[in-house]
C-alpha positions as CSV (number, residue, x, y, z in Angstrom):
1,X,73.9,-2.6,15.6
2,X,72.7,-5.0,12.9
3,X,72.7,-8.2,15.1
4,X,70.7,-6.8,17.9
5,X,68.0,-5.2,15.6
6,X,65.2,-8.3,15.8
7,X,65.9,-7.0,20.1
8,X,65.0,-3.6,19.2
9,X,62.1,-4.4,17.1
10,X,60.7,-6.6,19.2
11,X,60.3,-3.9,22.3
12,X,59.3,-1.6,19.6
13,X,63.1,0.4,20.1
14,X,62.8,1.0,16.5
15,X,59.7,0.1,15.5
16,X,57.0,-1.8,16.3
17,X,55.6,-5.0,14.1
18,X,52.8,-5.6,12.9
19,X,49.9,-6.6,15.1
20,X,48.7,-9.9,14.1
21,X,45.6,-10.3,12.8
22,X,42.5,-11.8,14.5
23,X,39.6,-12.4,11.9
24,X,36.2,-12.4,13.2
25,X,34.9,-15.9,13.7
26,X,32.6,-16.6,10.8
27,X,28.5,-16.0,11.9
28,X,27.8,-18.3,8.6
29,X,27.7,-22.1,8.3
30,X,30.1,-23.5,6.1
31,X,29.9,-23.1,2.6
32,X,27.9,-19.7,3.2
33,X,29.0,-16.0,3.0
34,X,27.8,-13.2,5.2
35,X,26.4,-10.0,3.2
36,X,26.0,-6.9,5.6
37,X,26.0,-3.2,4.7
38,X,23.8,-0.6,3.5
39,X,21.1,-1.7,0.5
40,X,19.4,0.8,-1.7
41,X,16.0,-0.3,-2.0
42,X,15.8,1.9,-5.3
43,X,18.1,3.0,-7.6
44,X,18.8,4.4,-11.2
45,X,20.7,2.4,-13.4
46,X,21.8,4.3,-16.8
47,X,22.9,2.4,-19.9
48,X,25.8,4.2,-21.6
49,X,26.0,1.4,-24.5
50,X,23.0,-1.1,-25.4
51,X,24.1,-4.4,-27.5
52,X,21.0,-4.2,-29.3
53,X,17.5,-1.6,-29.4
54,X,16.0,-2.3,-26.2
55,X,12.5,-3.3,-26.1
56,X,10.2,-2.1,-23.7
57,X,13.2,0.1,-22.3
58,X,14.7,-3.0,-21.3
59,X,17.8,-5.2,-23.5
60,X,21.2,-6.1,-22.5
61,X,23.7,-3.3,-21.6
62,X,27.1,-2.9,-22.7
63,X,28.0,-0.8,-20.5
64,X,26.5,1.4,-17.4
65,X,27.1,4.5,-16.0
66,X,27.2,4.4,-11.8
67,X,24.3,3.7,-10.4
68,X,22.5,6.5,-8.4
69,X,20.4,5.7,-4.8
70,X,17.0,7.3,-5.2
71,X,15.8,6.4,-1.8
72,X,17.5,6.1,2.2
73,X,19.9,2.9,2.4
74,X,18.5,0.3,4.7
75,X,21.1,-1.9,6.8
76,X,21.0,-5.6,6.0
77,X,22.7,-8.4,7.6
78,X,22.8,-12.3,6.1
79,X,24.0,-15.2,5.0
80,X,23.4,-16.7,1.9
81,X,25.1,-19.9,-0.4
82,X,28.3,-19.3,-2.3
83,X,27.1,-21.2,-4.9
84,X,23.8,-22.5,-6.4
85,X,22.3,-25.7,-5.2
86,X,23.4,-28.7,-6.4
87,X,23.7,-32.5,-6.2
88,X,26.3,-33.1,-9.3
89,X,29.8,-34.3,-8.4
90,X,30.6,-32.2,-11.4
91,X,29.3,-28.5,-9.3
92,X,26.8,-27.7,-11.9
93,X,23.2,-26.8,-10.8
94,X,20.4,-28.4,-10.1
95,X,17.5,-27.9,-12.3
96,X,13.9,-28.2,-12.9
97,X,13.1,-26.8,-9.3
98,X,9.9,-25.0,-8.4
99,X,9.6,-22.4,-6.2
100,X,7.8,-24.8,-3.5
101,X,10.5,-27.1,-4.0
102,X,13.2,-24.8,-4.2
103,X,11.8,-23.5,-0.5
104,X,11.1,-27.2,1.2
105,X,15.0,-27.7,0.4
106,X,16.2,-24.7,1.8
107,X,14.1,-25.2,5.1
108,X,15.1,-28.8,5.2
109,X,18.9,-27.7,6.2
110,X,17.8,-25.1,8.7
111,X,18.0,-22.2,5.8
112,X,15.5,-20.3,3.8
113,X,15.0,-19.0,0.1
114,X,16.6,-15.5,0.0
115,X,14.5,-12.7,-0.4
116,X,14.2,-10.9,-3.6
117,X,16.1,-7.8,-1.9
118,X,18.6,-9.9,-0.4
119,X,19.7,-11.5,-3.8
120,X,19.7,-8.0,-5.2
121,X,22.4,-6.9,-2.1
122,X,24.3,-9.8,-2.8
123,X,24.7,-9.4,-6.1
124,X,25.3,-5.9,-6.6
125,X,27.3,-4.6,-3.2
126,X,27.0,-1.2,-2.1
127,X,28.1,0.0,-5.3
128,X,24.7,-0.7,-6.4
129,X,26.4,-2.5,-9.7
130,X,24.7,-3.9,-12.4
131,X,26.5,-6.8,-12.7
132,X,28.2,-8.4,-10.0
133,X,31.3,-8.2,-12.0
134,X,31.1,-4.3,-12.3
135,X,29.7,-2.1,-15.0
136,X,30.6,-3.8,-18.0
137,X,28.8,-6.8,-19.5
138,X,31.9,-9.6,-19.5
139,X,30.3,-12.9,-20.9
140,X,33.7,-14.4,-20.9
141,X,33.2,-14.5,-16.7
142,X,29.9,-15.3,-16.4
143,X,27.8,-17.8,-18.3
144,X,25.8,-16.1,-20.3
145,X,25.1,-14.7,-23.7
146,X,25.0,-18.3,-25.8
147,X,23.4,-17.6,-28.9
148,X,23.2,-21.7,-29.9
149,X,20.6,-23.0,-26.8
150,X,18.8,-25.4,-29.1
151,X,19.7,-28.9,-30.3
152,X,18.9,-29.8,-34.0
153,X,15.4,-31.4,-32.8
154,X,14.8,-28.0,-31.2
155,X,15.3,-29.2,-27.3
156,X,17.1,-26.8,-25.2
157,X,21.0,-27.6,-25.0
158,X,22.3,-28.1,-21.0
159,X,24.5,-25.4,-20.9
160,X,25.1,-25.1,-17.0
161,X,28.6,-24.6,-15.8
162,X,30.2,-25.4,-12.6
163,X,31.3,-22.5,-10.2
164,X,33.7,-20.0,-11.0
165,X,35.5,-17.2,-9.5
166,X,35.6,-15.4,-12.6
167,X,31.5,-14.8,-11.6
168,X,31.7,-13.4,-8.6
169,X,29.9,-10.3,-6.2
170,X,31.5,-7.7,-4.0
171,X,30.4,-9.9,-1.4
172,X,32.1,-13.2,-3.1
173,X,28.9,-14.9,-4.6
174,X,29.5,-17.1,-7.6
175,X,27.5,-17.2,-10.5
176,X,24.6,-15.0,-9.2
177,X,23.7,-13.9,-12.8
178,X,23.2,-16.3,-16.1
179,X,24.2,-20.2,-15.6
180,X,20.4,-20.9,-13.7
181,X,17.3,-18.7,-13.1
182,X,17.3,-18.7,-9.4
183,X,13.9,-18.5,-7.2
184,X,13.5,-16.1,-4.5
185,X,10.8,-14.7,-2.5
186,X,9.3,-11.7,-4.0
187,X,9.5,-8.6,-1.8
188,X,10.8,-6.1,-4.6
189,X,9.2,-6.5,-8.2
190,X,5.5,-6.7,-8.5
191,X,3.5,-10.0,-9.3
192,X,0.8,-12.1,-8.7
193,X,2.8,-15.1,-7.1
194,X,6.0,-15.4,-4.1
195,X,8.5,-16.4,-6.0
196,X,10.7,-14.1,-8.1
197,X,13.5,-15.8,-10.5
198,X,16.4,-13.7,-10.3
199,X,20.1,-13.7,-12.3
200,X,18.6,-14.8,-16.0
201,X,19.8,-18.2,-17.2
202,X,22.8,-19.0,-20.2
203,X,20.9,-17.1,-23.1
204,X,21.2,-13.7,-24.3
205,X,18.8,-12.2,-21.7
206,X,18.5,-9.1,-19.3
207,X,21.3,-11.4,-17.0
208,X,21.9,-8.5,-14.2
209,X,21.1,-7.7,-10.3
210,X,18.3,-6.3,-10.2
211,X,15.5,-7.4,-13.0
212,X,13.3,-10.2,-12.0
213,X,11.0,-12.2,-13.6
214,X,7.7,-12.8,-11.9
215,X,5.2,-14.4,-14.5
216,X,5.5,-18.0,-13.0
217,X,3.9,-19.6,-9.9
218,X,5.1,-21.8,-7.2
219,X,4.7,-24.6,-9.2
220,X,6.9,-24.0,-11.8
221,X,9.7,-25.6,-12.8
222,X,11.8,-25.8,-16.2
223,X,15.4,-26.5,-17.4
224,X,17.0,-23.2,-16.5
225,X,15.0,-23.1,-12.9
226,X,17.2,-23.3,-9.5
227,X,18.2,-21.9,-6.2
228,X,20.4,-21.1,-3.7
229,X,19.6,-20.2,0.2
230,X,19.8,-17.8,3.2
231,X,19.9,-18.2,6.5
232,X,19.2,-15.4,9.1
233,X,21.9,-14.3,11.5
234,X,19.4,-13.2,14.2
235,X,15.8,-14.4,15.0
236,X,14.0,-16.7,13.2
237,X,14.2,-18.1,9.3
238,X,10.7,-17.0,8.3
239,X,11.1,-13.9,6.1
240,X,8.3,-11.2,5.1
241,X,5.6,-12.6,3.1
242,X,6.7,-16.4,4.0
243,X,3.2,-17.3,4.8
244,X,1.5,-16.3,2.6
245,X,0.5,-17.5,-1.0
246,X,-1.3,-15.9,-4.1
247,X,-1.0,-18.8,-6.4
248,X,-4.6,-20.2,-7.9
């Protein structure tokens, strides 16, 4: 009976194997991931265990409780970078981009900055998590939470890293929070310009999915400032609010 059993499992006699499996051709270039689900445009985030008295009800979070969707989930469907732009051989960063400079680079290879909501999705899932790690604040995966940044003339220490999948989303994005502040096209958080910077950089900072910081125009650029891009799956690259500019 033994000797003939590969016979009976292959007409399925005794059982029948496994069907082989046929993944779906990739809809992203190379070197992108596709994000699609359902985003929740607005949540509540609770903070079970802050690392130090938050100021102006914001700080860094130990540890969250799950997050709650306060609002109907919208569908979304993109691609977006694996990892941050760069031109090193080494895989870190680039830096000292400006939001207009950020954008020209993106369009330049037939993608577009991501929009503010798009970088949240990315980052946090449908689990709507805090960090793209989970619920627990895990500086040992993400680069983050250096509390030497400055040199002994008082100039900024280079702290980027190279990619790791230690850092990495629900959706398999790398180091979407601390390393770089990454631009992106404000369509969530209020503020006077288009871009939004988004993930926090190596400090001891906020460093999760959703804040953003909006103070800065198109303009600016610094040592912690970077990027990485989207690229529709349907219709044209030109996201909401594309056109149009409030900088003075």
């Amino acid at each position: 009976m033994l000797r003939f059993l590969p016979l009976l499992l292959f007409y399925g006699m005794v059982g029948t194997p496994p069907l082989a499996a046929h993944a779906e051709p990739s809809v992203c270039p190379q070197k992108m991931v596709l994000v699609s689900g359902q985003y929740c445009p607005k949540l509540s985030q609770d903070c079970l265990e802050w690392m130090e008295r938050p100021r102006a009800g914001d700080g860094r979070c130990r540890l969250f409780a799950a997050a709650k969707c306060l609002a109907p989930r919208v569908p979304m469907r993109f691609c977006i970078d694996v990892d941050e732009a760069t031109s090193r051989a080494d895989g870190r960063p680039m830096a000292r981009v400006s939001w207009r400079g950020a954008a020209a680079s993106c369009k330049a290879s037939g993608r577009r900055l991501c929009l503010e909501s798009e970088w949240n999705f990315a980052c946090e899932g449908e689990e709507m998590l805090p960090y793209p790690t989970g619920l627990v604040r895990d500086s040992s995966k993400c680069n983050f939470d250096h509390a030497n940044i400055l040199d002994r003339q008082g100039k900024p220490l280079d702290l980027r890293k190279p990619p790791t999948d230690a850092c990495k989303s629900p959706f398999g994005v790398r180091n979407l929070v601390g390393n770089i502040d990454e631009w992106t096209i404000r369509d969530v958080t209020w503020g006077p310009f288009r871009g939004a910077l988004k993930g926090g950089w190596w400090l001891a900072g906020r460093n999760r999915c959703r804040p953003a910081t909006t103070a800065h125009g198109e303009s600016y650029r610094d040592f912690q400032t970077g990027f990485r891009c989207c690229k529709s799956i349907e219709g044209p690259d030109v996201p909401p609010h594309a056109n149009s500019s409030n900088e003075r």
